[in-house]
BABADO-299717 format. One record per residue: residue in one letter; x, y, z of N, C-alpha, C in turn. Coordinates in steps of 0.1 Angstrom, whole numbers, plus 2048, in hexadecimal, padded with zeros to 3 digits. Example, Ala and Ser with C-alpha at 12.3 -4.5 7.8 and 13.67 -1.06 7.14 Angstrom:
REM BABADO-299717
a8847C784E87B7D384E8847DF84Es8807EA8478897F584788180084F
***
This chain:
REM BABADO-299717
x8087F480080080080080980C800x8048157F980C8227FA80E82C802x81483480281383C80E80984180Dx8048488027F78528037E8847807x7ED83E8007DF8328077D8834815x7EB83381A7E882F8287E383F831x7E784A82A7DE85582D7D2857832x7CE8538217BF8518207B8841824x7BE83C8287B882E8297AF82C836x7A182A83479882C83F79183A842x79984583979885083F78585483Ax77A85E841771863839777871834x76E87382B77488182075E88581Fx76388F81F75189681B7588A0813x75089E8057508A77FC7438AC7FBx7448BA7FB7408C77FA7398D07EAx7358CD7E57388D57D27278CF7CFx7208DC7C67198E17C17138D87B5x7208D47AD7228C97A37248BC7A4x7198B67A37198A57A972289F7A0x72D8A679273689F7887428A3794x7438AA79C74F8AF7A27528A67A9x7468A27B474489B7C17498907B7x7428857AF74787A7A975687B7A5x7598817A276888479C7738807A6x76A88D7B47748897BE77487B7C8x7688777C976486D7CF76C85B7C7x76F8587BD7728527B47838527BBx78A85D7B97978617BE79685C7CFx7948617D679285F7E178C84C7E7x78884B7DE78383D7E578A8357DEx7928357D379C82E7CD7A682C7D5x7AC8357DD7B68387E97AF8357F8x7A582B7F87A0822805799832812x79483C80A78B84381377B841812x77884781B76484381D765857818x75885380B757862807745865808x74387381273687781473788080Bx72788880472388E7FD71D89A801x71B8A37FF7168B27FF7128BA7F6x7098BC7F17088C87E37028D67E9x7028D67F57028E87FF70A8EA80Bx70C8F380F7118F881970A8F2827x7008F28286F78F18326F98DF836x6F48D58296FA8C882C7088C682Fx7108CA82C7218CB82C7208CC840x71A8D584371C8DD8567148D1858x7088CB8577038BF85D70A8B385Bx7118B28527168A48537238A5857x72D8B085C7368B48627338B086Cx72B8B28727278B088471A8A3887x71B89D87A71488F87C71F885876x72988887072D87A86973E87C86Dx74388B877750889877759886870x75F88E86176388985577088E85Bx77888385578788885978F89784Cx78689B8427868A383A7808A882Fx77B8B182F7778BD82877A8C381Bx7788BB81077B8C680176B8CD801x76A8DD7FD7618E48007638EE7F3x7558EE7EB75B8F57E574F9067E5x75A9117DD75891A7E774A9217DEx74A9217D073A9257CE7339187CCx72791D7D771B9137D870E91A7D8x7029117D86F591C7DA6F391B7E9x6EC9297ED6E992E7F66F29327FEx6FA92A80770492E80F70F926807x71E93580072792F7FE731927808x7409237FE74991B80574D921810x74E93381075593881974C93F827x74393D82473693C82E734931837x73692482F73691583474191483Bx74E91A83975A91683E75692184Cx75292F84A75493385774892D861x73E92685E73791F86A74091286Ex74490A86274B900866754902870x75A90A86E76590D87675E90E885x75391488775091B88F74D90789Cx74B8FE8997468F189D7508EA898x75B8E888E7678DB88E7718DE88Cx77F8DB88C7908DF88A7918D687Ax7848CC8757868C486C78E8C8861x79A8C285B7A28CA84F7988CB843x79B8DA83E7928DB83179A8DF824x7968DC81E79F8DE80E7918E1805x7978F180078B8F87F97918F37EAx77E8F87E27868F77D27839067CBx7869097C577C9127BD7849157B0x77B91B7A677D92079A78492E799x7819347A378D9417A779B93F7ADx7A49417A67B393A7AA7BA94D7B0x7B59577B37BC9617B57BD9607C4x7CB9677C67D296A7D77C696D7E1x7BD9777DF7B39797EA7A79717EDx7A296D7E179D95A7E67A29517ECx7B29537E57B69467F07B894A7FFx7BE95C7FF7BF95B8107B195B815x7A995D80F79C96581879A95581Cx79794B81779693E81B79E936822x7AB9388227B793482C7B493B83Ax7B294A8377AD9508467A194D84Dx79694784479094484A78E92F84Fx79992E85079B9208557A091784Ex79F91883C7A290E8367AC908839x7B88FD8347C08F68347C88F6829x7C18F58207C88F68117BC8FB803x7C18FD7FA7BA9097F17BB9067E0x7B28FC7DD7B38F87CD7AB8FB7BFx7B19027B87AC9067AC7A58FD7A1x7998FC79F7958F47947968FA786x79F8F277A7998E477C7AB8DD789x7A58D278D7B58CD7917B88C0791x7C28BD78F7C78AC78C7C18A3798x7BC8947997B788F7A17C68887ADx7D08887A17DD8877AE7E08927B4x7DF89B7AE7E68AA7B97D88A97C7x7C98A97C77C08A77CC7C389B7D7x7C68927D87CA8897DF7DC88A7E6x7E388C7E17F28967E47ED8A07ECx7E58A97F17E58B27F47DD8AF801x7D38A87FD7C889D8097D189D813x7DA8938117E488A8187ED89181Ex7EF89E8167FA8A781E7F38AC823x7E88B58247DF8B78307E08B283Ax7D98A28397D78958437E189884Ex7EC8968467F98958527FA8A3857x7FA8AB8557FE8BB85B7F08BA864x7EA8B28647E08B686F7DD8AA87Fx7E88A18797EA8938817F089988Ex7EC8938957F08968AA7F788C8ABx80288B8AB80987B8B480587D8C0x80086E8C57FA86D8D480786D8DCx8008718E780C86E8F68168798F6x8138868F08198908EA81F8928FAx82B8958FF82F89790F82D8A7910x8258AE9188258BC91E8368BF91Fx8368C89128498CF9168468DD912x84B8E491C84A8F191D8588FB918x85890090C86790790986A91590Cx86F91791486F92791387792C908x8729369038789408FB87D94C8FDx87395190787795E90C86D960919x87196C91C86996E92985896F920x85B97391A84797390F84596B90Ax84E9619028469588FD84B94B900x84393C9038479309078439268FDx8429218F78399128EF8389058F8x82F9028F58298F69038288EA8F3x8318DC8EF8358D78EE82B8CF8EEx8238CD8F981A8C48FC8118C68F4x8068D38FA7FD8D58F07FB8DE8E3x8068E28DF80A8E48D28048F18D4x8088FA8E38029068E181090E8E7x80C9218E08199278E381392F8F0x81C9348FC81593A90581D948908x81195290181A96290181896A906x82096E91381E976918813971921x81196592580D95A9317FF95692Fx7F995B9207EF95691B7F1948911x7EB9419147EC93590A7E593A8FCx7E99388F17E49398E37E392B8DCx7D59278D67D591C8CA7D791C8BFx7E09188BA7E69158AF7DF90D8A2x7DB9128997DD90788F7E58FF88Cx7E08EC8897EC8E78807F58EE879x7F28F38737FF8F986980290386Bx7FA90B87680491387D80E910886x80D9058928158FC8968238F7890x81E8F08858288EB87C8328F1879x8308FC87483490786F83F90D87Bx83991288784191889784A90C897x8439028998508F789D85E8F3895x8588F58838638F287C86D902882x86590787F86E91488287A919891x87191389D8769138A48819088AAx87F8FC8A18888F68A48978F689Bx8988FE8958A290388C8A3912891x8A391689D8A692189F8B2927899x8AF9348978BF9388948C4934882x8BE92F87E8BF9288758B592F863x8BC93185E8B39308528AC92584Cx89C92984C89691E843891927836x89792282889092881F88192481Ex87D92C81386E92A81386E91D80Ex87591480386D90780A8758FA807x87A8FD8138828F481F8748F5826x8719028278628FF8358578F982Ex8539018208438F581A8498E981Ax8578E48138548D78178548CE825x85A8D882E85A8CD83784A8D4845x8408DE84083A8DE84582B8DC83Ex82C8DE8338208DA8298238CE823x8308CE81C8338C08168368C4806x83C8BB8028478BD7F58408C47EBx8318BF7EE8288C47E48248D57E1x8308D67E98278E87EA8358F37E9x83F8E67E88488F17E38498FB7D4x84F9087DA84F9137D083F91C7D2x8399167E082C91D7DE82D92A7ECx8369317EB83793A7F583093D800x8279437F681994E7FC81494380Ax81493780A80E92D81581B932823x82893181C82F93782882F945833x82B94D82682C95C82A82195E82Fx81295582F805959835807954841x80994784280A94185181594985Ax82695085682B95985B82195F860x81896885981197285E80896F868x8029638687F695E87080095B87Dx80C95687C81595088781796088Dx81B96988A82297588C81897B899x80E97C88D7FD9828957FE97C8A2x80196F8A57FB96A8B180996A8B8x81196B8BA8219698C08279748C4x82597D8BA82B98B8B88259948C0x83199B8C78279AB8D08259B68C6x82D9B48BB82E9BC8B38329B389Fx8209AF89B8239A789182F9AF885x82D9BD8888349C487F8439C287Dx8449C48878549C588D8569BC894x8599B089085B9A28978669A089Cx86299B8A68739958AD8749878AFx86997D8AD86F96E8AB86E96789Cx86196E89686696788986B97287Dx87797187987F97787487E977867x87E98185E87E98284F88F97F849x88E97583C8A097A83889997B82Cx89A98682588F98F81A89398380Ex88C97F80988C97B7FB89196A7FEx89396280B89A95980C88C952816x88D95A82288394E828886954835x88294B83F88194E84D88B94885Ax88F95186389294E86E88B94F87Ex88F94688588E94589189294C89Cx88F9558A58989578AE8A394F8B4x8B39528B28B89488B98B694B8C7x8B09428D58B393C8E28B89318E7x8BB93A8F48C59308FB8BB9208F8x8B391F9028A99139018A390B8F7x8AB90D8E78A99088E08A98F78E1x8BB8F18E48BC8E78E28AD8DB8ECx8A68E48F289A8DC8F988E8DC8F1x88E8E08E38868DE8E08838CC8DCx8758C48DB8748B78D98798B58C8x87A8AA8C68818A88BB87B89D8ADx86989A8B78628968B184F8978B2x84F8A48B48418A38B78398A78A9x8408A78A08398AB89283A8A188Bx83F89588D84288A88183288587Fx83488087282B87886B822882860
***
């Protein structure tokens, strides 16, 4: 079995889309690769079977009748952490962020190949996986900011903050390479996955989302560092060598 099999293997997937040729399209892909695939042709069924059938993921696509994708995504959000992967026919920068900000996971233009669609599934899947028995480890950084190890949350300025997966992913590749340059993608691939290298813009939004929540001053940052045109640094600290050395695998 392949690796992406074993991704999807067992996994449920609920598709989302207007176009019952879409849903077949994707459903065909998806169950070929050993997943259980639910159906949706509105927004409204999509949020009920979210919270009746616990899908391990979400392709949603973003024009629909009555309530769009990006309407559906901000109730969903509002009731599950479920990963979602939007589609749409509009491929420009402010669709994609407006949907990234509002919870998505990942952001696909139709028409799109049925391997890139399952590639990207799978890289999802894993960027959203919890290794169990994760041990509470507390890092300090500085007198303001700590990362708690355990629960995959940063605590600034003595408030705890929740992190998205790939926000997470992202703080930890970074912080554990403190001091260190990671070009831009050295980090997609080792925080999105191979599949996303050369796609910047996924780095420099999540910077911003990471900055927003970490930063006393997202402007003027002092832990995650710009090296203009190359990619990103860490603050170097002393307390680095404590960081764990596996809580992001798989």
């Amino acid at each position: 079995m392949s690796g992406r099999a074993r991704d999807l293997e067992g996994r449920i997937v609920l598709v989302c889309d207007d176009e019952q040729r879409i849903i077949q399209f994707v459903r065909v892909n998806f169950e070929g690769h050993g997943a259980s695939v639910l159906e949706a042709n509105d927004g409204e069924t999509c949020l009920e079977l979210v919270r009746e059938q616990l899908p391990d993921l979400v392709v949603l696509d973003v024009q629909m009748p009555s309530i769009d994708g990006f309407e559906t995504l901000r109730r969903l959000r509002q009731i599950s952490e479920v990963p979602v992967i939007m589609l749409t026919v509009q491929a420009d920068e402010a669709d994609r962020i407006r949907g990234l900000d509002l919870g998505a996971d990942d952001y696909m233009a139709k028409p799109f190949s049925p391997a890139e669609l399952i590639s990207r599934a799978c890289a999802v899947l894993r960027r959203v996986k919890t290794p169990r028995g994760s041990p509470s480890r507390l890092v300090r950084i500085d007198d303001d900011l700590q990362i708690d190890f355990g629960s995959r949350e940063a605590v600034v300025r003595g408030q705890r903050v929740k992190l998205r997966p790939t926000e997470w992913r992202l703080l930890y590749h970074l912080v554990r390479n403190a001091g260190w340059l990671q070009t831009h993608d050295a980090i997609l691939s080792r925080v999105w996955g191979p599949e996303y290298v050369g796609q910047d813009n996924y780095v420099r939004l999540y910077v911003t989302y990471l900055r927003g929540k970490i930063e006393s001053e997202p402007s003027n940052p002092r832990y995650i560092l710009t090296e203009r045109g190359m990619g990103y640094r860490f603050l170097d600290f002393e307390g680095k060598h404590d960081v764990p050395g596996s809580e992001v695998s798989g």
